[in-house]
N, C-alpha and C positions, 0 to 999 in steps of 0.2 A: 504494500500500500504506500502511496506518495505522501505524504504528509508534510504538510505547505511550515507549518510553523512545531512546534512542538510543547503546545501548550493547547490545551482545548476547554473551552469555558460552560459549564452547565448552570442554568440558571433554576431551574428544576429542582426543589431541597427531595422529593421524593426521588427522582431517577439518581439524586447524588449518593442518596441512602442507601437505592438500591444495589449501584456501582460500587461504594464501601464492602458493602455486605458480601458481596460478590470477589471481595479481594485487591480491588483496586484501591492503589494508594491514593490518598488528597492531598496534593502539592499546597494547595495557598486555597482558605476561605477569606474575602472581600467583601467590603460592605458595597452593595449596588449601587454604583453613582445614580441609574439614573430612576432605580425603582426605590422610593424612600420604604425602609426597615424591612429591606428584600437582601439577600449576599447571594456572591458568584460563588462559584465551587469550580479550581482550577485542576486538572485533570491531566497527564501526560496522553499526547498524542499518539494513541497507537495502536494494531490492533486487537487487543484485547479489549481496550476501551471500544471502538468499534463493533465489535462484536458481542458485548456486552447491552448494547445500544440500542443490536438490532435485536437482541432476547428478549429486552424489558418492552420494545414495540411490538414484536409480536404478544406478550404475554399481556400488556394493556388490551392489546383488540380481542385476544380468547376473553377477559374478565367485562368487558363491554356490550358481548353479546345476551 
């Protein structure tokens, strides 16, 4: 996978949760500049995080239906 920068931003506290739980480490939590009493959740770029991404999408649309 290409991977433009090496830092990847989740703003989501639930997918962040999920992604923790999951094994992935959290680089850096931030308070949201532009959502007030919102934080970013900074993520290494890679794919596991990708992959992990697309487990929590699909497992949101099984719980949805």
């Amino acid at each position: 996978m290409d991977t433009k920068t090496n830092f990847y931003t989740i703003y989501s506290q639930k997918l962040a949760g999920f992604l923790m739980m999951n094994g992935l480490p959290l680089i850096r939590l931030t308070p949201d500049s532009k959502r007030e009493n919102k934080n970013s959740f900074i993520f290494a770029n890679n794919e596991k995080l990708h992959s992990l991404m697309d487990r929590w999408q699909i497992e949101r649309n099984k719980n949805s239906k």
